[in-house]
N, CA, C and O atoms as CSV, one atom per row, in Angstrom:
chain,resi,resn,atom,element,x,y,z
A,1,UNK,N,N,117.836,67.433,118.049
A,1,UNK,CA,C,117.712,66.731,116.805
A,1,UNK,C,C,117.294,65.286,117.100
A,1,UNK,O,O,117.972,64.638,117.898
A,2,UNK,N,N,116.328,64.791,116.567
A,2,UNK,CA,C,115.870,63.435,116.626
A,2,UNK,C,C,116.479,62.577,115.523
A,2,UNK,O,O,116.837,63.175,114.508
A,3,UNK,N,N,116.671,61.053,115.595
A,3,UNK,CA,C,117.047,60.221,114.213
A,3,UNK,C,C,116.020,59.668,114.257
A,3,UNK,O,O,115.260,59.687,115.225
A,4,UNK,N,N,115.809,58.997,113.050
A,4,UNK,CA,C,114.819,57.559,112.537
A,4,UNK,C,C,115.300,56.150,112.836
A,4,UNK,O,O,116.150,55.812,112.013
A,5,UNK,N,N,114.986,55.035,113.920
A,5,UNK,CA,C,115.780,53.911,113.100
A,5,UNK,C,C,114.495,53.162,112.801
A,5,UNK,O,O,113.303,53.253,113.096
A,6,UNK,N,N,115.358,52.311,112.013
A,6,UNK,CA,C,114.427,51.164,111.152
A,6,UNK,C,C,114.615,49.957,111.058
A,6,UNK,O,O,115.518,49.710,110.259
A,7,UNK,N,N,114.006,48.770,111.681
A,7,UNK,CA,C,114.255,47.576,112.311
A,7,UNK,C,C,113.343,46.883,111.626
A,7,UNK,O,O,112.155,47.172,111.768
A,8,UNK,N,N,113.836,45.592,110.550
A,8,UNK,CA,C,113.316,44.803,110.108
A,8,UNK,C,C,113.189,43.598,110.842
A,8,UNK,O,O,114.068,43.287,111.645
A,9,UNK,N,N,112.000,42.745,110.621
A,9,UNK,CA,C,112.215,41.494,111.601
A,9,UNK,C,C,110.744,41.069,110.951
A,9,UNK,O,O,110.047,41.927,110.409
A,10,UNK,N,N,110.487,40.213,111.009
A,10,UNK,CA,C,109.229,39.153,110.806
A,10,UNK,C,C,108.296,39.396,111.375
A,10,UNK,O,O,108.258,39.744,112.555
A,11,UNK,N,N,106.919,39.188,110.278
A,11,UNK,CA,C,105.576,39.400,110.711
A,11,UNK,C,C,105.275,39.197,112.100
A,11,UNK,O,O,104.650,39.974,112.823
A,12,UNK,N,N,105.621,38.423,112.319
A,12,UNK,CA,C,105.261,37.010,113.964
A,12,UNK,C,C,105.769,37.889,115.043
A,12,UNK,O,O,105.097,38.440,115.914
A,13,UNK,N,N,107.051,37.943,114.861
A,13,UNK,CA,C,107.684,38.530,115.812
A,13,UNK,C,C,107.282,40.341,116.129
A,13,UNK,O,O,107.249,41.011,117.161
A,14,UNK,N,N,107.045,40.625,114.807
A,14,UNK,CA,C,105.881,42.443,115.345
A,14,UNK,C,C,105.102,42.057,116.024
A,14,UNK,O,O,105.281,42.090,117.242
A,15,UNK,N,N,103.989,41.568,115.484
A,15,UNK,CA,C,102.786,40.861,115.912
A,15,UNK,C,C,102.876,41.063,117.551
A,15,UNK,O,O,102.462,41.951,118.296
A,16,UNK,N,N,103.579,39.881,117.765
A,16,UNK,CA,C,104.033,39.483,118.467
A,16,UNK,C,C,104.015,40.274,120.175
A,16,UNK,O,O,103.267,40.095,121.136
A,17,UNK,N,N,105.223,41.193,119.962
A,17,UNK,CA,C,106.025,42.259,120.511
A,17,UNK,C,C,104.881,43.834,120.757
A,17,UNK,O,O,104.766,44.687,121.637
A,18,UNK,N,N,104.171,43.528,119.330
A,18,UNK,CA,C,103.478,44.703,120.060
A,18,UNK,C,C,102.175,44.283,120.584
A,18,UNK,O,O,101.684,45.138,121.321
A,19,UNK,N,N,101.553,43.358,120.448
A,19,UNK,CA,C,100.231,42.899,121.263
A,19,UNK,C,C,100.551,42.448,122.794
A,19,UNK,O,O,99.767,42.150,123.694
A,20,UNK,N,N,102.265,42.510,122.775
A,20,UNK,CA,C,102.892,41.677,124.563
A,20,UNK,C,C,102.565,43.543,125.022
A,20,UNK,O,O,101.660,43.901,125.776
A,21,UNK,N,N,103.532,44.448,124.357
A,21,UNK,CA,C,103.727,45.769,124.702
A,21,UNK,C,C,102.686,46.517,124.913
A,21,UNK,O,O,102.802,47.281,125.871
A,22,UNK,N,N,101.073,46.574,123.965
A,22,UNK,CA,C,100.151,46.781,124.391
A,22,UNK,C,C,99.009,46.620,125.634
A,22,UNK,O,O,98.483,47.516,126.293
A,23,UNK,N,N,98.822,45.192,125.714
A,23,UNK,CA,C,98.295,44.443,126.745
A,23,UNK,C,C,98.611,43.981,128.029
A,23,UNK,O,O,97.792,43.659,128.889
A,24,UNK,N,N,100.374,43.952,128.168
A,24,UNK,CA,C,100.798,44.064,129.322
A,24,UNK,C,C,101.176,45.541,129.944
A,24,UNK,O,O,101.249,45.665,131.166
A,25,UNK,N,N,101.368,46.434,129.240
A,25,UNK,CA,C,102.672,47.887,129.605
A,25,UNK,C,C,101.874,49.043,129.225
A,25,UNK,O,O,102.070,50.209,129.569
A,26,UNK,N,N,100.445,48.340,128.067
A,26,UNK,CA,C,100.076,49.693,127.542
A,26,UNK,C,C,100.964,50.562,127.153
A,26,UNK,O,O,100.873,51.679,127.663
A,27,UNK,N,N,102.111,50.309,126.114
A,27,UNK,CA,C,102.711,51.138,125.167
A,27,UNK,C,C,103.084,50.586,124.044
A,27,UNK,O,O,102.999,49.358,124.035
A,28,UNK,N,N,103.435,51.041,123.180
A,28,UNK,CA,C,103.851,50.645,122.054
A,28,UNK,C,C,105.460,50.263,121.779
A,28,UNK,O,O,106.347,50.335,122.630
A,29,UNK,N,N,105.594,49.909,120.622
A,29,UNK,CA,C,106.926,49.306,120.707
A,29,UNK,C,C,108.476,50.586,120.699
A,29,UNK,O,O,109.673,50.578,120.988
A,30,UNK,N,N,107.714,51.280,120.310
A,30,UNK,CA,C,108.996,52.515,120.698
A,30,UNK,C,C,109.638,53.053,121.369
A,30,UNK,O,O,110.780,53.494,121.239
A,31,UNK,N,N,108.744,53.065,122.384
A,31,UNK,CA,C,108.882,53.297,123.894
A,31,UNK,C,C,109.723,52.229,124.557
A,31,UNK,O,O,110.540,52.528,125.428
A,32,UNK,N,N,109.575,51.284,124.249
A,32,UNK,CA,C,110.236,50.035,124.506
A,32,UNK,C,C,111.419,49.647,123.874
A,32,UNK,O,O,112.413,49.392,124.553
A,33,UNK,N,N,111.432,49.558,122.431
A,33,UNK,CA,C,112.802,50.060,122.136
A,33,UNK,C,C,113.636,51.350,122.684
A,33,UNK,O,O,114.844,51.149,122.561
A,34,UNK,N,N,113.478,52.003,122.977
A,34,UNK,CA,C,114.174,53.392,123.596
A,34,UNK,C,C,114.291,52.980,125.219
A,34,UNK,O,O,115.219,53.570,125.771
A,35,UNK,N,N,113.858,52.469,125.711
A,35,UNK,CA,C,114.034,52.018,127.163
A,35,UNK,C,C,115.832,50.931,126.920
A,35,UNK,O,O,116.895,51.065,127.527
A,36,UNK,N,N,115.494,50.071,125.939
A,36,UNK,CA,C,116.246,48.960,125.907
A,36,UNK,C,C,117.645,49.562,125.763
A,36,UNK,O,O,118.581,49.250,126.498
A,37,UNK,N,N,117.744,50.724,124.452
A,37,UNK,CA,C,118.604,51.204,124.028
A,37,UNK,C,C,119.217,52.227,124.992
A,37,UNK,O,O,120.432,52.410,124.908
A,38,UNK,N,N,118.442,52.978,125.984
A,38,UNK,CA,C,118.798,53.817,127.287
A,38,UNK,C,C,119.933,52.795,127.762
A,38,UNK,O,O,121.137,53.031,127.656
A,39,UNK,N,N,119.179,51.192,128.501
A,39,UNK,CA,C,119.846,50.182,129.351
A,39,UNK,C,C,121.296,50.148,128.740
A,39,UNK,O,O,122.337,50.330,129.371
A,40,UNK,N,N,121.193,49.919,127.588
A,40,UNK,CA,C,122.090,49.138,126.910
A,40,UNK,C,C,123.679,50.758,126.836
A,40,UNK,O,O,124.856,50.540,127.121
A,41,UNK,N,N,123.323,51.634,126.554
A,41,UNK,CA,C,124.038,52.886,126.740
A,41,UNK,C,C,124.370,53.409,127.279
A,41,UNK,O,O,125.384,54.032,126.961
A,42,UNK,N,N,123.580,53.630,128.949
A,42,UNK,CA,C,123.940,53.615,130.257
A,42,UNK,C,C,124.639,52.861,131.048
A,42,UNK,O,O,125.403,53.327,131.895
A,43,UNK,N,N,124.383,51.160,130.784
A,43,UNK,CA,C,125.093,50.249,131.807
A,43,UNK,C,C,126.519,49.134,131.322
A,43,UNK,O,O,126.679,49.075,130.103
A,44,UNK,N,N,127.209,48.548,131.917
A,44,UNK,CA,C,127.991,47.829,131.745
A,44,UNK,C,C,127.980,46.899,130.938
A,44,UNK,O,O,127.411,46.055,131.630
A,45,UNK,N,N,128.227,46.291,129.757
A,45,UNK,CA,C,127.874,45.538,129.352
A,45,UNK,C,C,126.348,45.429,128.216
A,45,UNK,O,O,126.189,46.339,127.403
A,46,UNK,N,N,125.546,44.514,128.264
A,46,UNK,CA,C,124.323,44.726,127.374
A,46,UNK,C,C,123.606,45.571,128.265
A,46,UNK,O,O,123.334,46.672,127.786
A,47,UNK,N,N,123.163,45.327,129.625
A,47,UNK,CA,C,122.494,46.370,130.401
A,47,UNK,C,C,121.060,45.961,130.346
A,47,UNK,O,O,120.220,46.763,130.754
A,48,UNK,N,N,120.792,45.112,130.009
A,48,UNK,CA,C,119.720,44.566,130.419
A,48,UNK,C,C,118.930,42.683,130.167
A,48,UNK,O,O,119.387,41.835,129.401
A,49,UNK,N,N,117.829,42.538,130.982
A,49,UNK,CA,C,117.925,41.078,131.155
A,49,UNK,C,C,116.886,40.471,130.273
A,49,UNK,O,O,116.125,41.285,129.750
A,50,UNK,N,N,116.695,39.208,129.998
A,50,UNK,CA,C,115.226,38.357,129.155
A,50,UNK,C,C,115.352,37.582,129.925
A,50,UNK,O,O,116.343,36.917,130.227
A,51,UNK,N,N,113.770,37.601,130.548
A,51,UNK,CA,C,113.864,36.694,131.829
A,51,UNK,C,C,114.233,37.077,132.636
A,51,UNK,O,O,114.293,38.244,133.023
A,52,UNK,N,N,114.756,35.615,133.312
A,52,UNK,CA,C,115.381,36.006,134.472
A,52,UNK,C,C,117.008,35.689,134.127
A,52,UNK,O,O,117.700,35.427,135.111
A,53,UNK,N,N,117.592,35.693,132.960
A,53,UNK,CA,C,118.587,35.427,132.782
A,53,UNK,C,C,119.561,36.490,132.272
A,53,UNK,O,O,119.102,36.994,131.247
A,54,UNK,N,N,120.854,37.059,132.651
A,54,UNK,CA,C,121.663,38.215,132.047
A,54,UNK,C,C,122.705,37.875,130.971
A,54,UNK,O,O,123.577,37.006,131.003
A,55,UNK,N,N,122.436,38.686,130.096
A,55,UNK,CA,C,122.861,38.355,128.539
A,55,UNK,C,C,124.076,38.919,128.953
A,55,UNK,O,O,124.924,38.716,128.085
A,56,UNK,N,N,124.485,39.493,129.837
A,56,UNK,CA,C,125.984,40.305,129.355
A,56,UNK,C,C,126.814,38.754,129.568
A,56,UNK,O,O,127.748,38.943,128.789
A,57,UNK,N,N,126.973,37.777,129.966
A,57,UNK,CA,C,127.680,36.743,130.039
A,57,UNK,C,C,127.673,36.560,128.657
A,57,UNK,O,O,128.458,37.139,127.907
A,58,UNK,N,N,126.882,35.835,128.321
A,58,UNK,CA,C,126.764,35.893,126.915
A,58,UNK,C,C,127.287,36.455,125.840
A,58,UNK,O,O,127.948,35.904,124.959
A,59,UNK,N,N,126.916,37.782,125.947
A,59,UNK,CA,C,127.481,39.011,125.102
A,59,UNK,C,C,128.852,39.534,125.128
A,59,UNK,O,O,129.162,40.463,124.382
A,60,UNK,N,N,129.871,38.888,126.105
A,60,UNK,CA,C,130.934,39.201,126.969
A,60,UNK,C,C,131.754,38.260,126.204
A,60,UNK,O,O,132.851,38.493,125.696
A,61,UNK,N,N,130.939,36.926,126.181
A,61,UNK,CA,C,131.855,35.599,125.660
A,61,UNK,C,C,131.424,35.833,124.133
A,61,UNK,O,O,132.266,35.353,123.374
A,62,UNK,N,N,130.375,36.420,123.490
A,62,UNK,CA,C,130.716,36.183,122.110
A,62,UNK,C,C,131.318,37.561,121.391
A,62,UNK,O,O,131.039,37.907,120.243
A,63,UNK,N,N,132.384,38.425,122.491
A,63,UNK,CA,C,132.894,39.705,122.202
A,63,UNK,C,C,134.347,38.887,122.592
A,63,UNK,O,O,135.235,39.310,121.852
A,64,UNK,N,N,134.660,38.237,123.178
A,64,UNK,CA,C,135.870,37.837,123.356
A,64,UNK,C,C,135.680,36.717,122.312
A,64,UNK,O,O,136.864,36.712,121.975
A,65,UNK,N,N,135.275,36.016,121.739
A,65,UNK,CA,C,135.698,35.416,120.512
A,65,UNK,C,C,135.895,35.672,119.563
A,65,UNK,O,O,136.722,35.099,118.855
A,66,UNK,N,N,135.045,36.830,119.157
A,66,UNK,CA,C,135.371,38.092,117.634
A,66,UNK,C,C,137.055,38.324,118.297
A,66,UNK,O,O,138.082,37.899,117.768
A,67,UNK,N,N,137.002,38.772,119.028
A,67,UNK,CA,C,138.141,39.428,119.118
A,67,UNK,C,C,139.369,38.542,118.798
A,67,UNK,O,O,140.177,38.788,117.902
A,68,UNK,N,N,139.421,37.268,119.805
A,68,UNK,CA,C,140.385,36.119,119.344
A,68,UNK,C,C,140.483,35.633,117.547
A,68,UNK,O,O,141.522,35.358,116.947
A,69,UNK,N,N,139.121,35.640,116.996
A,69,UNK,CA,C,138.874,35.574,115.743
A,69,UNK,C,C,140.164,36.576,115.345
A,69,UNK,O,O,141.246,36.054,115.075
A,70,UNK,N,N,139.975,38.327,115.314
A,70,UNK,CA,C,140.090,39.107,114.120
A,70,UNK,C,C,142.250,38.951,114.904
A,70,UNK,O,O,143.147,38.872,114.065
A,71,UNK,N,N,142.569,38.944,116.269
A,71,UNK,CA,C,144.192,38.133,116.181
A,71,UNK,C,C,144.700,37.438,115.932
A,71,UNK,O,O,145.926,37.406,115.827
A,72,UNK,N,N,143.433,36.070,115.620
A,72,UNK,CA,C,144.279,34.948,114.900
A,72,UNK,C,C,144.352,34.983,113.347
A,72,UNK,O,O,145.389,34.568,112.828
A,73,UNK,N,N,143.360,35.433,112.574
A,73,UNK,CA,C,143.558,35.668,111.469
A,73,UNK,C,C,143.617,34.230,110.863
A,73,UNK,O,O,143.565,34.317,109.637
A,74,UNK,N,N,143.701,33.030,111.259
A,74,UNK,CA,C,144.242,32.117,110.227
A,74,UNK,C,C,143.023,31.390,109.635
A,74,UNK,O,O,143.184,30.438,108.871
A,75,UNK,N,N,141.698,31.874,110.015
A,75,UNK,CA,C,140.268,31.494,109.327
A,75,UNK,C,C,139.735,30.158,109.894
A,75,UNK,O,O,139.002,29.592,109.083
A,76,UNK,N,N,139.904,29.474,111.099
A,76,UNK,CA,C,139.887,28.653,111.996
A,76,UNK,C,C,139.018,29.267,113.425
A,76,UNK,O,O,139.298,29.933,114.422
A,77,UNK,N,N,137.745,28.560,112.807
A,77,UNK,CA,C,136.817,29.503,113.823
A,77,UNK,C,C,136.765,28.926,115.445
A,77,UNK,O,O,136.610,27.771,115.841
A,78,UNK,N,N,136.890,29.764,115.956
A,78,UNK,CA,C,137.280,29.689,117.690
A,78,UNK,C,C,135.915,29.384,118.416
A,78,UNK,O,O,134.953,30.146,118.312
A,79,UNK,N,N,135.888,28.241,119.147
A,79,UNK,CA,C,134.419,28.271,119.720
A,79,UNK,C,C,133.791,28.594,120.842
A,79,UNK,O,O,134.542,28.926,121.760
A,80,UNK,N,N,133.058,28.598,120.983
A,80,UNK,CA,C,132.285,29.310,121.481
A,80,UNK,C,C,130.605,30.172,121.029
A,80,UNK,O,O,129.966,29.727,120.076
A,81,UNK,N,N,130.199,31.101,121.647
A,81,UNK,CA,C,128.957,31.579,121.460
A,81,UNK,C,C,129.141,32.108,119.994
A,81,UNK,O,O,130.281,32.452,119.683
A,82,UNK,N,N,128.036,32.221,118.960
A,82,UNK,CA,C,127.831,32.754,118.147
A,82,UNK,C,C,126.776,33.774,118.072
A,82,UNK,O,O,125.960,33.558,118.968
A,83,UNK,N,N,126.395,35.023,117.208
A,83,UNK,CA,C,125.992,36.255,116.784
A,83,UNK,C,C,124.790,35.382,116.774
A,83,UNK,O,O,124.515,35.559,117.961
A,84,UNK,N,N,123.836,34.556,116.347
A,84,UNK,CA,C,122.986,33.776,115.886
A,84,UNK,C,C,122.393,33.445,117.568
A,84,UNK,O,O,121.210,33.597,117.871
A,85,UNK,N,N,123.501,32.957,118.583
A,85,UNK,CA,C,122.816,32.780,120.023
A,85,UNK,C,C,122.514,33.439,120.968
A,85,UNK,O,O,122.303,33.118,122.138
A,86,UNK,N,N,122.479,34.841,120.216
A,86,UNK,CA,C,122.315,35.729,121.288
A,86,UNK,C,C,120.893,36.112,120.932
A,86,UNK,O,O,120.240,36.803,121.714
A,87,UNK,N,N,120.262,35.586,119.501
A,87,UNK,CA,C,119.059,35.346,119.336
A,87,UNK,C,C,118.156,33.908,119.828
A,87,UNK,O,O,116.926,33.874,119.775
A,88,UNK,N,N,118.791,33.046,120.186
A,88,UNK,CA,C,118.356,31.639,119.960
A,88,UNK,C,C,119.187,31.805,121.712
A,88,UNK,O,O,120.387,31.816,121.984
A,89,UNK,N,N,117.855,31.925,122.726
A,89,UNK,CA,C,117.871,32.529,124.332
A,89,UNK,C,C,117.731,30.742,124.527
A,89,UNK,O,O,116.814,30.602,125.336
A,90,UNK,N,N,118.162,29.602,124.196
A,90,UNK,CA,C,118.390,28.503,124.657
A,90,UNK,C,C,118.948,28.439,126.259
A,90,UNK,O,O,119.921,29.126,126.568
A,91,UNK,N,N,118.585,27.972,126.798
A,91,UNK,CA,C,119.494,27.109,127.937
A,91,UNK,C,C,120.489,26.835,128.283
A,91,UNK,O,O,120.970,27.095,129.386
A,92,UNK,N,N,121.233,25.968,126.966
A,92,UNK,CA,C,122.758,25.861,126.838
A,92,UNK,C,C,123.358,26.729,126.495
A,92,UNK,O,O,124.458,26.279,126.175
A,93,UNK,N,N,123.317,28.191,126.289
A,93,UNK,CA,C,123.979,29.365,126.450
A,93,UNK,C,C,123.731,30.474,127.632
A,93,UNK,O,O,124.319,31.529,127.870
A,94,UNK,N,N,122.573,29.790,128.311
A,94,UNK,CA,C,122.436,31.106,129.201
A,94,UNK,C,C,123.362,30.743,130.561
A,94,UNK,O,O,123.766,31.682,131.247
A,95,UNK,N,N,123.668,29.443,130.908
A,95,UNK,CA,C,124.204,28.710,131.687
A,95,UNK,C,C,125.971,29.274,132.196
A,95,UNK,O,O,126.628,28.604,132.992
């Protein structure tokens, strides 16, 4: 049995993603999503890298702050990485 998914995101960023996926890899973006989603299902953590930099740090520290979030309960947000920086591949989070 196969599913459908369906991923919204901005003109720019298709554009984008599939003229990199074409011209460098010669494939399309599906193939590439399904690679990512293999990594990410198979390995420890996110399971895979942008760049040369590994998101599971990242992804590690903004899973241990949800979590401190949903025990403290008192609506006093805990800092650290946010859902928003795991899009926004800055410097001062990959560190």
């Amino acid at each position: 049995m196969k599913k459908k998914l369906t991923v919204v995101m901005d003109a720019e960023l298709y554009d984008l993603a599939k003229d990199k996926c074409n011209s460098k890899f010669g494939i399309g973006l599906s193939p590439l999503i399904k690679v990512f989603l293999k990594s990410f299902v198979s390995q420890k953590g996110v399971g895979f890298f942008v760049g040369d930099e590994d998101l599971c740090n990242l992804f590690n520290r903004w899973l241990y702050k949800k979590g401190w979030e949903q025990v403290r309960k008192d609506g006093i947000p805990v800092p650290g990485s946010r859902l928003k920086d795991l899009y926004d591949l800055s410097e001062k989070w990959l560190k």
